[in-house]
C-alpha positions in Angstrom: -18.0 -36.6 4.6 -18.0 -36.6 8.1 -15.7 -38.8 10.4 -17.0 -39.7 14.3 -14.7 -40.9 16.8 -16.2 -43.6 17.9 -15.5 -45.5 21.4 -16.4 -48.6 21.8 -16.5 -48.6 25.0 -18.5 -45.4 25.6 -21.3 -46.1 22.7 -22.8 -42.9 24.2 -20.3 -40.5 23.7 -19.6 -41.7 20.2 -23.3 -41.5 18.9 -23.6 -37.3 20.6 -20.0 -36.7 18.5 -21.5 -38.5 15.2 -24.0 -35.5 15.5 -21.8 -33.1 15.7 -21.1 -30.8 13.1 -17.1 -30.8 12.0 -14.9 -28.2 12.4 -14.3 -26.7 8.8 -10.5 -25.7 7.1 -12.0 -22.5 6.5 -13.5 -22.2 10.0 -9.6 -23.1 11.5 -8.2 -20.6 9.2 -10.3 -17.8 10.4 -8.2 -17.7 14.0 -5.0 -17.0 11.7 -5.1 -13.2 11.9 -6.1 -13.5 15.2 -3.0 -15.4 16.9 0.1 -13.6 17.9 2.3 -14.5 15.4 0.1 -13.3 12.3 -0.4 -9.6 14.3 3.4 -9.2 15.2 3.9 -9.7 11.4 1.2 -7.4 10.6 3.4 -5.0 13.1 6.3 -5.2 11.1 4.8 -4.2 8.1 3.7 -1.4 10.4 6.6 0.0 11.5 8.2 -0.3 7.7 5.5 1.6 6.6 6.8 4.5 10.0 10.0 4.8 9.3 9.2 5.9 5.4 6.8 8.2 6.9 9.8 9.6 8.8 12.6 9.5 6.4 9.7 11.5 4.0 9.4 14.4 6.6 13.0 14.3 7.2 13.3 16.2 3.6 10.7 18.8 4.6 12.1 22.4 5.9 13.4 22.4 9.7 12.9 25.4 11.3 14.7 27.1 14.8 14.3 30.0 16.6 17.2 31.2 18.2 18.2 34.3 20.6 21.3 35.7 23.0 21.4 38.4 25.9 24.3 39.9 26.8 24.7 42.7 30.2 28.2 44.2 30.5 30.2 47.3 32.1 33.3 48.2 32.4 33.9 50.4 35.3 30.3 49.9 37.1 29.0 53.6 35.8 27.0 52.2 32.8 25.7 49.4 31.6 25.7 48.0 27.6 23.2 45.4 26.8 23.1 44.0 23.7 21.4 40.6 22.1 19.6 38.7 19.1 16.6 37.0 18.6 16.9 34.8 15.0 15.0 32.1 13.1 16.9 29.9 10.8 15.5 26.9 8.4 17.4 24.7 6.5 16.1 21.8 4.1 17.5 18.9 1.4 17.0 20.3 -1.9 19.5 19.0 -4.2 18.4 15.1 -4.9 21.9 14.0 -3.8 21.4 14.8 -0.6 21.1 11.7 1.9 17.7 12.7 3.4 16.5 11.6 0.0 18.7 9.0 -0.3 17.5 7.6 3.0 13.9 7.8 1.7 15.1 5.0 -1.1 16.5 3.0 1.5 13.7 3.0 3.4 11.4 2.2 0.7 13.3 -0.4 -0.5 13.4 -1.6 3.5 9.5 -1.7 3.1 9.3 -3.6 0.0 11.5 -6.5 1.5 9.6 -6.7 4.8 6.4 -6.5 2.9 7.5 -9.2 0.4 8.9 -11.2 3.8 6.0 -10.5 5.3 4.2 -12.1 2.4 6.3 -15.1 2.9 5.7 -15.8 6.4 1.5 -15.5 6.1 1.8 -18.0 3.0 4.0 -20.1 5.4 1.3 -19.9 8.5 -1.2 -20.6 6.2 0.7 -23.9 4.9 1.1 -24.8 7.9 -2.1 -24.4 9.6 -3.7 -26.4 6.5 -1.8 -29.5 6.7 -2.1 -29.1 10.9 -5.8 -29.3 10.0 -5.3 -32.0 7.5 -3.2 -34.2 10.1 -5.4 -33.7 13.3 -8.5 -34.7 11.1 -6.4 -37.7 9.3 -5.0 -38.9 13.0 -8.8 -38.7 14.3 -8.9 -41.3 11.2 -6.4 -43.6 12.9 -7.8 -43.8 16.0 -11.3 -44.7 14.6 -9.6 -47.1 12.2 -7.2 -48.6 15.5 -10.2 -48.9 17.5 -12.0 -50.9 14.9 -9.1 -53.1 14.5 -9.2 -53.5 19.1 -12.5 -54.5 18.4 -12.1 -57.1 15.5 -9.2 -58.3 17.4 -10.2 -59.0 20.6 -13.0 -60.5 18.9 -10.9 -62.6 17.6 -9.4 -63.5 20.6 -12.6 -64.7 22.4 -13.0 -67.1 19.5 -9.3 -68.9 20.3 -10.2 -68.7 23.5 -13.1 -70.5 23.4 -11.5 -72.5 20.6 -8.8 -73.6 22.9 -11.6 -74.8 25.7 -13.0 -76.9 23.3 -8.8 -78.3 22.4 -9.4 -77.3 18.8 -6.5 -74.4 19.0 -2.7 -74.5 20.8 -1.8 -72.8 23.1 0.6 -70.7 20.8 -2.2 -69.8 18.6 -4.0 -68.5 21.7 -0.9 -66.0 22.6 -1.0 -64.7 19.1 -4.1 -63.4 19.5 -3.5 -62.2 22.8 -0.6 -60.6 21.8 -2.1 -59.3 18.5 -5.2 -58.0 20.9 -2.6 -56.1 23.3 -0.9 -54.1 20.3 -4.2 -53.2 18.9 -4.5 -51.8 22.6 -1.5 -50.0 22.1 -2.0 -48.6 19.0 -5.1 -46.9 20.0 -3.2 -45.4 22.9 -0.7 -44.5 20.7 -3.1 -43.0 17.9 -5.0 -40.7 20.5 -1.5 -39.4 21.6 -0.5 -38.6 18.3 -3.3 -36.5 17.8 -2.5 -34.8 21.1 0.5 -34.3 20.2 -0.4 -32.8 16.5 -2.7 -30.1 18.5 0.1 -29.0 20.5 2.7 -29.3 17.6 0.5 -27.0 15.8 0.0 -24.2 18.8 3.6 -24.2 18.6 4.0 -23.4 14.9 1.3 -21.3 14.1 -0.2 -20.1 17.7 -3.3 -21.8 16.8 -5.4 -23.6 19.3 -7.7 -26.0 17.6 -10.4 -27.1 19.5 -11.5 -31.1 20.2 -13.8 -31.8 17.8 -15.0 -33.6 14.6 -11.9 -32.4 11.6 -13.2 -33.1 8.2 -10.6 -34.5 4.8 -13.1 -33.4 2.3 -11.8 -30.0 1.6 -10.6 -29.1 -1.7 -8.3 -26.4 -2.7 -8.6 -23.8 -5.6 -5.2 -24.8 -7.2 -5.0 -24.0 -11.2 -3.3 -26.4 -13.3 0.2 -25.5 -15.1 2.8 -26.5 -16.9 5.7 -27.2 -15.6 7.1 -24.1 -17.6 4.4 -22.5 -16.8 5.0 -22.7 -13.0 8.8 -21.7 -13.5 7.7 -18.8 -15.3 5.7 -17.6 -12.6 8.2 -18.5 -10.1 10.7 -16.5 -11.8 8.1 -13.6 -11.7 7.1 -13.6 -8.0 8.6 -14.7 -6.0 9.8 -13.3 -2.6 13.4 -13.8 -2.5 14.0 -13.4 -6.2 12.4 -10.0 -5.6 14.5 -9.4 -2.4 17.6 -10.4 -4.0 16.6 -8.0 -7.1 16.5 -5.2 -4.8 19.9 -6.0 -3.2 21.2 -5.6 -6.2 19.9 -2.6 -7.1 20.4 -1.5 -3.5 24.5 -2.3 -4.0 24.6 -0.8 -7.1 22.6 2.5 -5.8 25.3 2.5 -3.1 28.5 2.5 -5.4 27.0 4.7 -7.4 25.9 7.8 -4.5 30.0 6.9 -3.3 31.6 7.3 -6.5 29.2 10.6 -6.8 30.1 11.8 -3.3 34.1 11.2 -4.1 33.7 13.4 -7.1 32.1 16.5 -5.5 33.9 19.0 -4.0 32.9 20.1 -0.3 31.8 23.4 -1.4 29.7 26.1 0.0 27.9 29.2 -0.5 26.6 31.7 1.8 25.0 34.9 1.5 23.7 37.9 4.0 22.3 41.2 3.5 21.5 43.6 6.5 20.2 46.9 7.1 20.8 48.6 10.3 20.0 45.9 13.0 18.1 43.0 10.8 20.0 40.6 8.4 19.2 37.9 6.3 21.0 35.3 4.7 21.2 32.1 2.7 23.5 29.0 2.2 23.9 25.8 0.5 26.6 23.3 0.5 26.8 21.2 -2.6 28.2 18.2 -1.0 25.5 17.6 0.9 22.8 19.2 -0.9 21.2 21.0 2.0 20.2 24.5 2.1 19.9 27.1 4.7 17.9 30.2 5.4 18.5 32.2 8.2 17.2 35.9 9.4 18.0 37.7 12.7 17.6 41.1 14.7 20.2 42.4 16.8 20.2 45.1 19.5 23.0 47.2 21.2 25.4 46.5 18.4 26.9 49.4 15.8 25.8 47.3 12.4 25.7 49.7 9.5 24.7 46.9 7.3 25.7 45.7 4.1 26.4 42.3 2.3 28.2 39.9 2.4 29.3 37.1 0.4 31.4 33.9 0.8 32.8 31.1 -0.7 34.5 27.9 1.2 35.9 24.7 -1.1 37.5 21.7 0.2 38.5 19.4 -2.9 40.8 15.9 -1.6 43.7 15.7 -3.3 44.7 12.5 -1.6 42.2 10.1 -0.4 43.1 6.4 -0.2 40.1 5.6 2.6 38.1 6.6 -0.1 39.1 4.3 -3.0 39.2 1.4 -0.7 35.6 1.7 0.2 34.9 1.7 -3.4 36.5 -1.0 -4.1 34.3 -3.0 -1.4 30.7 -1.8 -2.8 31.9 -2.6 -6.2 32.8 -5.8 -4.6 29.0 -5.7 -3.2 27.2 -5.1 -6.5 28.9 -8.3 -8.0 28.7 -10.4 -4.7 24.9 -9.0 -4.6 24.3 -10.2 -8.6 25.8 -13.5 -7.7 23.4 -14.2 -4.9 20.9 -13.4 -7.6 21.9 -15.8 -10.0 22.0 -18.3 -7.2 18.3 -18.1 -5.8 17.1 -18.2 -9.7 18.7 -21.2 -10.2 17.9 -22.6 -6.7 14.1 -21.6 -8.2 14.3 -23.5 -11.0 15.1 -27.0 -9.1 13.1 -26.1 -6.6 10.0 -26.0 -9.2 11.2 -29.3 -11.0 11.1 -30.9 -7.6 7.8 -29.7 -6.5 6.4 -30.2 -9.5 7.5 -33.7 -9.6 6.1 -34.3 -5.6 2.7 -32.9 -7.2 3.0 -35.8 -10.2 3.9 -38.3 -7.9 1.1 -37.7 -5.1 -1.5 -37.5 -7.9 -0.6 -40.8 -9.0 -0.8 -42.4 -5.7 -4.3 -40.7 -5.1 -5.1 -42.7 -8.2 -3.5 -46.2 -7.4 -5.5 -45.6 -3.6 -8.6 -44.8 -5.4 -8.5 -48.1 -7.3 -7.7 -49.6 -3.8 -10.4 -48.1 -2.1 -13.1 -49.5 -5.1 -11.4 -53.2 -4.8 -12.1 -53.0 -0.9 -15.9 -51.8 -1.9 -16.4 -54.9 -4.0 -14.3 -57.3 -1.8 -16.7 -55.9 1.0 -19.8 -56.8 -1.3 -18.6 -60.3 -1.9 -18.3 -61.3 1.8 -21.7 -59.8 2.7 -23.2 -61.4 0.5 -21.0 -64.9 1.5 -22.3 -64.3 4.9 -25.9 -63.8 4.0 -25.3 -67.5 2.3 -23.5 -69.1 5.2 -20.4 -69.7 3.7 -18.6 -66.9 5.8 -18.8 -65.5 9.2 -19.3 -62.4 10.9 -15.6 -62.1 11.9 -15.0 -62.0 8.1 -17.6 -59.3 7.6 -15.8 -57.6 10.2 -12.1 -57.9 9.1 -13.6 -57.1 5.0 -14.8 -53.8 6.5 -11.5 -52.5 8.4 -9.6 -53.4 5.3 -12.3 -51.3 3.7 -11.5 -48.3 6.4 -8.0 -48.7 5.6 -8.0 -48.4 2.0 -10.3 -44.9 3.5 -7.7 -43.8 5.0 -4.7 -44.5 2.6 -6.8 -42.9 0.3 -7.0 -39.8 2.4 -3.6 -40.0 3.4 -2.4 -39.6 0.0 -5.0 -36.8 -0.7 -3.8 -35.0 2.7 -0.2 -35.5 0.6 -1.5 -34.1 -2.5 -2.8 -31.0 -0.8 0.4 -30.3 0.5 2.3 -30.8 -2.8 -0.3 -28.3 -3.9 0.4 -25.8 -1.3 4.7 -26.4 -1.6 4.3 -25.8 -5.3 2.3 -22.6 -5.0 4.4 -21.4 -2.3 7.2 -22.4 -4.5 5.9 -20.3 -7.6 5.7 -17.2 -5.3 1.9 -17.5 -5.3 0.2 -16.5 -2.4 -2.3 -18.6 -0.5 -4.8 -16.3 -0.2 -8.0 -17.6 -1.4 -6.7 -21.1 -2.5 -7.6 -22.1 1.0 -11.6 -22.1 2.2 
């Protein structure tokens, strides 16, 4: 259904916008990815999605080339040169090293900004919907407002032609001046809300909806559930269940690569073999769990080669810094699991009160739809009054606004049950893609 704004006092204008076509939900929702906000999310994701990329390569093998030059004499007769030119490499290749360690962290980083971003799209697109729903129910207002001017002042040329003819006071005639001036106002007022509404909703979403027709009849692809049914699925995705989840998993990961760290001893190996002027040698240092390769040629030097092998250990004997921090990620893992606990059972109200805002709204669609049907027939009864002369025009008139306001109540309280809808799904971890148009 389709809703003009009519002006009564520019009939022109009102009858080219009652052929204009209305500017859809899904048609609004469309400019979404385009605004700001939506692509500095989208570069979020981005950059989580980097700095895996870089913690990945991080483990792959580095390698240096290296060299020295050295010109020397002693008493200015002769001159000794010598020098080396090398390459050396070195890599993580135990799994306790923290180049891998770093490449859990950051994947866990890009599941939480993914799942965040998640949550701020589903937000956007909440927001956007009832933005849409309230510019197109405040376009209601000001038609029904300017119906109401007109029946009023109407009403007011009647008291003051009554009160000409002394059948009215002249109290009677300042009520209906008075009642015409606030039907004024609340057109003004009406019209500014909308303004208002469009510039509320730049604000929020960085959408800029354009003047136009906004139509209510737009329906969303909600399932039905149980209310166990929707806490079962709230438990199951959402966002900051899942985030909390990987805290705690993050924590515990934590305790466990310090209490694996305190138990290793800082030892390493190292091994060269060279012939003549050319060497080559490995390493690896447990601790860390990096290893080393490194191969070099030397000139002007008196190497008759060989090799060589070495052994360095460092084992704490005393290490109270140590036990301390332990102490504080143990402290973590439980403070993490109690965060957990929290959000679950701030999930499960959460539900219970969404589900009951859904109950609620449904309900007063209902009572409005009865409302709306009783203003049909009421309508019906003084039309057909009028068409016997036992009612007048003015009635006719003031039958039909209360028929527009039951309208509107009615899509007041479906604009409310669209956004119980959306808070409940949002609520359940659902996302909004394609519940909306």
């Amino acid at each position: 259904m389709r809703f003009a704004r009519p002006i009564p006092l520019l009939l022109t204008l009102g009858l080219m916008q009652a052929h204009a076509a209305p500017f859809s939900l899904g048609e609004a929702l469309k400019q979404l990815p385009t605004t700001a906000v939506w692509q500095n999310l989208n570069l979020a994701a981005e950059k989580a999605h980097q700095n895996l990329k870089a913690a990945q390569a991080a483990t792959q093998w580095t390698v240096n080339a290296s060299g020295n030059y050295s010109l020397n004499t002693s008493d200015f007769s002769s001159l000794n040169q010598s020098g080396s030119v090398g390459v050396s490499a070195s890599a993580a290749v135990l799994p306790w090293a923290s180049a891998f360690q770093t490449i859990s962290t950051s994947e866990q980083n890009l599941t939480q900004t993914l799942l965040e971003v998640q949550t701020q799209q589903n937000t956007l697109l909440m927001k956007a919907t009832q933005g849409y729903f309230t510019l197109a129910l405040n376009q209601l207002k000001i038609e029904v407002a300017r119906k109401n001017q007109i029946l009023l002042e109407a009403q007011l040329a009647v008291s003051e032609q009554q009160r000409t003819q002394g059948t009215t006071s002249a109290e009677s005639l300042l009520q209906a001046r008075q009642k015409a001036l606030e039907a004024r106002a609340a057109v003004l007022t009406a019209e500014s809300n909308l303004n208002l509404a469009r510039e509320e909703l730049l604000t929020s979403t960085g959408m800029a909806f354009p003047d136009g027709e906004y139509s209510t009849d737009t329906t969303l692809n909600v399932q039905t559930h149980s209310l166990q049914q929707w806490q079962t699925l709230a438990l199951q995705n959402r966002n900051d269940l899942q985030k909390a989840a990987l805290a705690v998993t993050q924590a515990q990961q934590n305790l466990q690569q310090a209490q694996q760290n305190k138990k290793l001893p800082d030892v390493t190996l190292n091994t060269t073999a060279s012939y003549s002027d050319l060497s080559v040698g490995a390493g690896l240092n447990l601790k860390t769990g990096v290893g080393s390769l490194q191969s070099s040629y030397s000139f002007g030097s008196n190497s008759s080669g060989g090799v060589k092998f070495s052994l360095s250990a460092s084992i704490p004997l005393l290490d109270p810094a140590s036990e301390a921090s332990l102490g504080t990620l143990a402290l973590n893992v439980k403070s993490a699991q109690n965060a957990l606990d929290t959000a679950i059972n701030n999930a499960t109200l959460e539900i219970k009160q969404r589900y009951a805002q859904l109950e609620n709204t449904t309900a007063q669609v209902q009572n409005n739809q009865m409302a709306l049907s009783l203003a049909e027939e009421h309508l019906k009864g003084v039309q057909a009054r009028v068409k016997a002369g036992l009612s007048t025009a003015l009635d006719e008139q003031s039958a039909q606004l209360s028929l527009d306001n039951a309208r509107l109540n009615l899509k007041t309280s479906q604009s409310s049950l669209t956004s119980a809808q959306l808070e409940l799904l949002i609520s359940a971890g659902q996302t909004l893609e394609g519940v909306t148009p």
